[in-house]
C-alpha positions as CSV (number, residue, x, y, z in Angstrom):
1,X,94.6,110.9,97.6
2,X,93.6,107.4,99.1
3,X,95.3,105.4,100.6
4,X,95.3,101.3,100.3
5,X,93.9,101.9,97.2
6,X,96.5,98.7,95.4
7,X,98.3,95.8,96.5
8,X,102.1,95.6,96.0
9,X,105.6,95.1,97.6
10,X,107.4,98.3,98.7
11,X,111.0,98.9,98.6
12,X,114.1,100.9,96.8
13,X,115.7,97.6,96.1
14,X,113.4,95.8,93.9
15,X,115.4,94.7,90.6
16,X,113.0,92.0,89.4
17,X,109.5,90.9,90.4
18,X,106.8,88.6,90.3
19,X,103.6,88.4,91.9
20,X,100.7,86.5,91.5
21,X,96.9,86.9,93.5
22,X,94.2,84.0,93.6
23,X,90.9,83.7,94.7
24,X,89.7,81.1,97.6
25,X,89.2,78.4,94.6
26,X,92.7,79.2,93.2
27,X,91.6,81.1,90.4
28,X,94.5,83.7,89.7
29,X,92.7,86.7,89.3
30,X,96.0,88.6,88.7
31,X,99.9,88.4,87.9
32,X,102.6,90.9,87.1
33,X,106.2,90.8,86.0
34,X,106.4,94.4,86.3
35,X,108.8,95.5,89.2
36,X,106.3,98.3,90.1
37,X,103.3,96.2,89.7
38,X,100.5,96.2,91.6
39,X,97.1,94.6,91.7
40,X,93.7,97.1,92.6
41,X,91.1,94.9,93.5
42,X,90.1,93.9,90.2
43,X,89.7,91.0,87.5
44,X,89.5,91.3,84.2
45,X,88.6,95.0,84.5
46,X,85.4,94.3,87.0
47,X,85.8,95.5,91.0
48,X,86.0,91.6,92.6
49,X,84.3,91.3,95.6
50,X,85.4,91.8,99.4
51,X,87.4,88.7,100.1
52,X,90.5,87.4,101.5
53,X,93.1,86.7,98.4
54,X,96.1,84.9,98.4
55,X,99.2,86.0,96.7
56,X,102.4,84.8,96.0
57,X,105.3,87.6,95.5
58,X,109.3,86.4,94.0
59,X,111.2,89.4,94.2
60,X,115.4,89.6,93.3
61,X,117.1,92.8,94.9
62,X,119.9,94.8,93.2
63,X,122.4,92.7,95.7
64,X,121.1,89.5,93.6
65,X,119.5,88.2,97.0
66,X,115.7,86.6,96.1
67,X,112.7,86.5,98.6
68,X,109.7,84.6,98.7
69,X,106.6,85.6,100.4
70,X,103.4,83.5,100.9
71,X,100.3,85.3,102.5
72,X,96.9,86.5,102.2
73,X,95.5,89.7,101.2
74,X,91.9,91.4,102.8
75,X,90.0,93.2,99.9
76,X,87.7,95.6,101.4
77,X,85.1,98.1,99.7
């Protein structure tokens, strides 16, 4: 069992999601609505390359609070 092996918010709150990943030119390379979503490294079924990503995840909790967070993600192989 690996760990790090895919990319997503963790918490027993979750009620809704989005998230969203994009390349360095802004390409998004991957997006969910799935509240267990999570991205593994790949586009379009092909391993990307080590990079730095930026996502973008929207969550509402079961208390109806919503949280944004901005950031950047390190792929590494």
């Amino acid at each position: 069992n690996k760990t790090n092996e895919t990319f997503k918010p963790y918490s027993h709150f979750i009620d809704e999601m989005y998230m969203v990943i994009y390349n360095r030119w802004g390409q998004e390379v991957f997006s969910t609505n799935e509240k267990n979503g999570e991205w593994d490294g790949t586009f379009k079924g092909q391993d990307l390359a080590p990079d730095s990503y930026a996502f973008y995840i929207k969550v509402r909790c079961i208390n109806a609070e919503e949280y944004i967070k901005r950031g950047n993600v390190t792929l590494i192989r």
